[in-house]
Legacy VTK file of the C-alpha trace (Angstrom):
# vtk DataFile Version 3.0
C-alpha trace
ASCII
DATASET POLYDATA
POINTS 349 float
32.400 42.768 -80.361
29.192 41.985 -78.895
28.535 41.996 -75.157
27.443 38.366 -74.393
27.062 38.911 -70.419
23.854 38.326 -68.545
23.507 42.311 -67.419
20.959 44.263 -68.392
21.260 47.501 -70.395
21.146 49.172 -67.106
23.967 46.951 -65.763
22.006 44.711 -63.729
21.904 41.341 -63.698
18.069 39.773 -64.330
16.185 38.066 -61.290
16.542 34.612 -60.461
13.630 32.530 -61.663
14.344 30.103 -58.917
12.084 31.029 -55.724
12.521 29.678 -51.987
9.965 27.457 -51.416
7.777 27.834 -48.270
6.821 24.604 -48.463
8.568 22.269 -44.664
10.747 19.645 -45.702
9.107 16.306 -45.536
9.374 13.438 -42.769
7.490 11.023 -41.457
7.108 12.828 -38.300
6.054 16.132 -39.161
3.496 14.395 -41.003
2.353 12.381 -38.251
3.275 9.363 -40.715
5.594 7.370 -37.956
3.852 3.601 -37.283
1.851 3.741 -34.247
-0.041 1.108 -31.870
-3.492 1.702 -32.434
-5.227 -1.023 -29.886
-9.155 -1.943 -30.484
-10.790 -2.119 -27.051
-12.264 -5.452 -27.019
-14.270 -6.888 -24.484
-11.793 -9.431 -23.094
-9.353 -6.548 -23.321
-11.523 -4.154 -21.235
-12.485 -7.015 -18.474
-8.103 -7.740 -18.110
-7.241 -4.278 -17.919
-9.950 -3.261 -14.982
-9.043 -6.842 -13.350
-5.572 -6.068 -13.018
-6.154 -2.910 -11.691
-8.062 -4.624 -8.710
-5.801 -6.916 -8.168
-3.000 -4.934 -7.955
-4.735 -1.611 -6.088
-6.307 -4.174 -3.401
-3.405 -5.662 -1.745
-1.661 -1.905 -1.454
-4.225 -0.193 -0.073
-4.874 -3.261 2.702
-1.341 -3.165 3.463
-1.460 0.727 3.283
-4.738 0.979 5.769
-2.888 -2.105 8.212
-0.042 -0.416 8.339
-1.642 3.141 8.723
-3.543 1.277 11.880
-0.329 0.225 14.073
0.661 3.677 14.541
0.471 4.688 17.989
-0.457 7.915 18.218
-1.863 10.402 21.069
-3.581 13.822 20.837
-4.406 16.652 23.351
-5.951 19.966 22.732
-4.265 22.330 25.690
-5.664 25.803 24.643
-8.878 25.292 26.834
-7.529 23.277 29.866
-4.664 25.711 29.966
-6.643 28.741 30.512
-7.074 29.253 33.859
-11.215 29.431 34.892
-10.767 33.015 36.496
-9.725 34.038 32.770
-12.105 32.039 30.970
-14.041 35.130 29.912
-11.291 37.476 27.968
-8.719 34.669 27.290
-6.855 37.658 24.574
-6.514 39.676 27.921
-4.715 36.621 29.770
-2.589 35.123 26.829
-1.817 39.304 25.943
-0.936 39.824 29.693
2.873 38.929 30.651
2.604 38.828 34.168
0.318 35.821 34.180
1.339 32.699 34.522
0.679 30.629 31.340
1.892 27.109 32.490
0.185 23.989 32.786
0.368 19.958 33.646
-0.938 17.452 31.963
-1.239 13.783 33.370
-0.714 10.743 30.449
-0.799 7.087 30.780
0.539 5.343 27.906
-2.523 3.239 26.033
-0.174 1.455 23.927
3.415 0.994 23.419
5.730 3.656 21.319
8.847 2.849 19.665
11.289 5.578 18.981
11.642 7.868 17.516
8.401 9.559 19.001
7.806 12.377 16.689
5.983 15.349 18.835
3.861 17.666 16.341
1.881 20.550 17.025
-1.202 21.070 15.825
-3.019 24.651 14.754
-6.551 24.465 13.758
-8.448 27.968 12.112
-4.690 29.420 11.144
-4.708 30.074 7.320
-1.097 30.224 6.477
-1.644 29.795 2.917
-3.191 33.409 2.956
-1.611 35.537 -0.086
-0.554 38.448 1.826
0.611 36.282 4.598
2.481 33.773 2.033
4.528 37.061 0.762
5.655 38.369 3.923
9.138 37.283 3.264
12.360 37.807 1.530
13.886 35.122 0.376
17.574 36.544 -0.719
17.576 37.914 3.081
17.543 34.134 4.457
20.149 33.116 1.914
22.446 35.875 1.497
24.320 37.399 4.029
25.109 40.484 1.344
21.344 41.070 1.517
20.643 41.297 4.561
19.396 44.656 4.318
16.690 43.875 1.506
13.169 43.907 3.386
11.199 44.068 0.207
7.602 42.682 0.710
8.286 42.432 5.023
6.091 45.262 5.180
5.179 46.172 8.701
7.668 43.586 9.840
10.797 44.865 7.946
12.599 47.177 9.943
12.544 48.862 13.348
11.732 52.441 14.818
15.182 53.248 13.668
15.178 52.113 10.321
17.527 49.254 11.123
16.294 46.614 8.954
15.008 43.240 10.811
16.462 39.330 9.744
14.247 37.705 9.110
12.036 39.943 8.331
7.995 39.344 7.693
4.925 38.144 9.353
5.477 34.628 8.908
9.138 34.956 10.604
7.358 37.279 12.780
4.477 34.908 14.106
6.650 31.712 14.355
4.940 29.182 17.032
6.488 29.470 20.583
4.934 27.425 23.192
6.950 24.733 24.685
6.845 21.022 26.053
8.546 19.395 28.602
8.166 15.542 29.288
9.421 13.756 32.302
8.776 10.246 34.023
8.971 9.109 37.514
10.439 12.638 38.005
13.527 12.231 35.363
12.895 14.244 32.131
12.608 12.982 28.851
15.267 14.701 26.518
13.357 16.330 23.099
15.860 15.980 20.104
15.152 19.164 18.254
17.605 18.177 15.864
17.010 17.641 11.633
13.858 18.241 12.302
13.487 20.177 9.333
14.358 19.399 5.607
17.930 18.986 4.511
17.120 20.526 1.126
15.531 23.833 3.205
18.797 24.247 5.394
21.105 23.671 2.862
19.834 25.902 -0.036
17.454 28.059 1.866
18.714 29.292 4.898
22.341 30.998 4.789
24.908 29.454 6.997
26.523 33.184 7.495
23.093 34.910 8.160
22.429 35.685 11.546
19.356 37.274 13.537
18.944 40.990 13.604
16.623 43.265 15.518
13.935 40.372 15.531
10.981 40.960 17.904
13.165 43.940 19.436
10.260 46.046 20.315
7.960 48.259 19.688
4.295 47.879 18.975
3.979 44.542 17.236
5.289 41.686 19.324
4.572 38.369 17.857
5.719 34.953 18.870
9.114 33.377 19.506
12.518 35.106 19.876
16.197 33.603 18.042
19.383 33.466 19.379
21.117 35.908 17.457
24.901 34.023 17.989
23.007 30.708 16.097
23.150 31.380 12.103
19.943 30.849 10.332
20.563 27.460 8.389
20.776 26.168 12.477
17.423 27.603 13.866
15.305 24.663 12.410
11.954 25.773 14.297
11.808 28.489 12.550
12.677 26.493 9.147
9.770 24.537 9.898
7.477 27.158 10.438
8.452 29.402 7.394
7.568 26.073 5.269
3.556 27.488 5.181
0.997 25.289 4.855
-2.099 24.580 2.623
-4.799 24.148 4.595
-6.354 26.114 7.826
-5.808 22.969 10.062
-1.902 21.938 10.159
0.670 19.981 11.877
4.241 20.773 12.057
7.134 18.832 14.131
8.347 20.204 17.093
10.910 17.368 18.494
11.619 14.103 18.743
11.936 11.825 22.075
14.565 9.153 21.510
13.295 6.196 23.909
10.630 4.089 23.929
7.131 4.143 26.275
5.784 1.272 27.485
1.976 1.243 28.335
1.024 2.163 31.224
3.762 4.656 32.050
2.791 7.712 33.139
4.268 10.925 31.329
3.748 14.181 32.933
3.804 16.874 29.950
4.868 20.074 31.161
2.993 22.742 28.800
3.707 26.469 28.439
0.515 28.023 26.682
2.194 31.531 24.880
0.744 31.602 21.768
-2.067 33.691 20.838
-4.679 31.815 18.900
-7.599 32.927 21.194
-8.263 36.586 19.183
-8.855 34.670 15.823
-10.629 31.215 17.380
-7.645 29.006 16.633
-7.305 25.815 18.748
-3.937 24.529 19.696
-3.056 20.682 19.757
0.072 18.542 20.667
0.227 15.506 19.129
3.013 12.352 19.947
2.654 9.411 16.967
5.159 6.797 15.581
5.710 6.098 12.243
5.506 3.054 9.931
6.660 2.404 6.475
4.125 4.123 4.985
4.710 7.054 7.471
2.571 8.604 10.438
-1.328 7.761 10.804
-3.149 8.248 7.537
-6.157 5.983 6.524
-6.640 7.997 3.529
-4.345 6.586 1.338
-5.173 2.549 2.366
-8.751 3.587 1.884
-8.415 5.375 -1.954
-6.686 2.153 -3.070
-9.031 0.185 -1.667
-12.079 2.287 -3.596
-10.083 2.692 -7.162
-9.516 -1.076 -6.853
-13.077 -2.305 -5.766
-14.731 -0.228 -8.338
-12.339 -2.004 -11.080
-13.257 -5.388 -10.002
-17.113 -4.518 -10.036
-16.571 -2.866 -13.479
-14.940 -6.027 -14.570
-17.671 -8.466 -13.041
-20.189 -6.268 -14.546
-19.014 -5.814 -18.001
-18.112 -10.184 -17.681
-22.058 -10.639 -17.010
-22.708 -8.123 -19.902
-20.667 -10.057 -22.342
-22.214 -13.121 -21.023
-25.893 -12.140 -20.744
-26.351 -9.764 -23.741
-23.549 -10.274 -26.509
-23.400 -7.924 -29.394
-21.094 -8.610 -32.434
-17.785 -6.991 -32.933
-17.162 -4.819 -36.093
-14.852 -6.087 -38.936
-11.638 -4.619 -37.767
-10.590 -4.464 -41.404
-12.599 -1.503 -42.271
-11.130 0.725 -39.342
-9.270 3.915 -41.921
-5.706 2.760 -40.766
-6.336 -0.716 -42.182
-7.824 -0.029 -45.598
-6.287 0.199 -48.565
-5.793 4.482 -49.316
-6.573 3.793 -52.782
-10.068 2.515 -51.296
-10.200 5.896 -49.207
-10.911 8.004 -52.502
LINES 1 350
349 0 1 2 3 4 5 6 7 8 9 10 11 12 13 14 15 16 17 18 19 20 21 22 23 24 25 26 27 28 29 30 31 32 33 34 35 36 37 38 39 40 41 42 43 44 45 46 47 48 49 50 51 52 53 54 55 56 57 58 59 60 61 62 63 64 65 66 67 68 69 70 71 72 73 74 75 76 77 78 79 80 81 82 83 84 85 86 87 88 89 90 91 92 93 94 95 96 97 98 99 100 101 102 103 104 105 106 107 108 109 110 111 112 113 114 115 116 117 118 119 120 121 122 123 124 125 126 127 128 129 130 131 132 133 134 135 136 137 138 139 140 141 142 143 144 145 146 147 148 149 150 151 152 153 154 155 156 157 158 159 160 161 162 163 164 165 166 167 168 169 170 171 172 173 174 175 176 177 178 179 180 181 182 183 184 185 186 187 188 189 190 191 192 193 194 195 196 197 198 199 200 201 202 203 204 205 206 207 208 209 210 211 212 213 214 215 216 217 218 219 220 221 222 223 224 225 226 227 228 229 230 231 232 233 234 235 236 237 238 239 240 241 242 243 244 245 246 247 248 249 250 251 252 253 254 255 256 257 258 259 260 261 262 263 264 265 266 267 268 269 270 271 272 273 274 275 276 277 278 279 280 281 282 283 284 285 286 287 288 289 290 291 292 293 294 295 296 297 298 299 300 301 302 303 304 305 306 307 308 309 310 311 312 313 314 315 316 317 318 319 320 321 322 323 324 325 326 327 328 329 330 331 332 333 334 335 336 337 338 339 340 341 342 343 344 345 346 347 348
């Protein structure tokens, strides 16, 4: 009986003659057929777009630049009237030198009222923070984890002491953190500073560990930077030195020191009490407090009020100028109909 099966003489059964096609499954959107708005920029068009954009962009930025110019706000630079005249000549010798006596007065009448909160920054001026080796001086799982507290990766020279005992935090910019202080009192009662959420709720909760305490920080040795930490208060509490681990972008910055809590009526006279510790004199830094309010918009910044202001001017002028353009020197639109989208694809050939 003959074998009627598709094998071979070799048992096999032949190759299929079907082949997988390479070839992507069609849709509209993989071949960019899906309907789309395709707008044709005519002049009246053009004229509403950049008038709206003035009309809107002009009342912001007035009430941005108004409300920018009712906060109260009062600077003093303290790094030269702090420094004693006798020391005037080697001021790195006097701020270096802990014998000295490195506090100062300061005398301020009120111009203006101040409503609290009274926000007290201060200011550093030449002090690149953003620097890359600076930036890195930190470990991160250290300030979260109280398991790692003994990881000092990139802390290097600030990562552990003369007897290997590593140091929380560890780092340079843990290491430098801002520590002179300010006092404020009036008709000889002081003014309490509220040093309270000062920094962000989003650094203390997921940044800084609740169960991570100080350890050998600024113990010793040869490199003594700038202020010490309680070691009984847990990291996620020490909110100056939240602030100042939050490094800036630019060479002149302001961070928040405090807050005062009552207001200041003009004329009052504040006596600011001003101890002068940190060293910004060996790189040419200068050292500002500043004491501002705060509006909607937030503290004093022009900037913003005045962009608006620009972006919206320069659409009303482009609108006036493309209106006497239109007016003054027409030119004929095309015929719409032979855009590629609107002919017939039978045309197209």
């Amino acid at each position: 009986m003959m074998d009627m099966s598709p094998a071979g003489k070799d048992g096999q059964s032949p190759p299929s003659s079907k082949k997988t096609s390479k070839k992507p499954k069609y849709s509209k959107f993989s071949q960019q057929e899906l309907p789309a708005w395709k707008p044709i920029l005519t002049p009246g068009w053009v004229i509403a777009a950049f008038t709206v954009i003035g009309v809107i962009f002009i009342p912001v930025g007035l009430a941005s630049l108004f409300s920018s110019e009712r906060v109260v706000e009062a600077v003093f630079r303290y790094d030269d009237t702090c420094l004693p005249s006798s020391d005037a000549g080697n001021p790195v010798a006097f701020i270096k030198n802990d014998a000295t006596n490195k506090t100062c007065t300061h005398k301020w009448i009120v111009e203006h009222k101040m409503q609290a909160p009274i926000f007290i920054y201060y200011q550093l001026d030449n002090y690149f923070q953003n620097h890359r080796r600076y930036v890195k001086s930190r470990n991160d799982k250290q300030l979260w984890s109280k398991d790692a507290g003994g990881e000092t990766n990139n802390c290097y020279p600030e990562d552990k002491t003369e007897e290997n005992e590593p140091i929380v935090p560890c780092g340079l910019i843990a290491w430098s953190l801002f520590n002179d202080t300010y006092k404020f009192s009036m008709k000889n009662k002081n003014l309490t500073v509220n040093k309270k959420n000062i920094a962000w709720k989003s650094d203390k909760g997921s940044k800084f560990g609740h169960d991570v305490y100080p350890k050998n920080f600024q113990g010793g040795g040869e490199l003594i930077g700038g202020a010490k930490l309680d070691e009984s208060i847990p990291l996620s509490d020490q909110e100056d030195l939240i602030v100042w681990m939050r490094t800036a972008a630019l060479p002149t910055f302001r961070k928040l020191y405090g807050k005062i809590e009552s207001d200041l009526e003009a004329n009052d006279e504040i006596d600011i009490l001003i101890e002068n510790n940190y060293n910004t004199y060996e790189f040419g830094g200068k050292k500002r407090m500043v004491l501002s309010t705060t509006t909607w918009i937030g503290g004093k910044n022009p900037f913003i009020g005045m962009a608006y202001l620009f972006i919206g001017g320069i659409s009303l002028l482009c609108a006036i100028g493309f209106i006497l353009l239109y007016v003054i020197k027409p030119r004929p639109l095309g015929d719409p109909s032979y855009l590629s989208w609107n002919r017939n694809p039978g045309i197209l050939k």
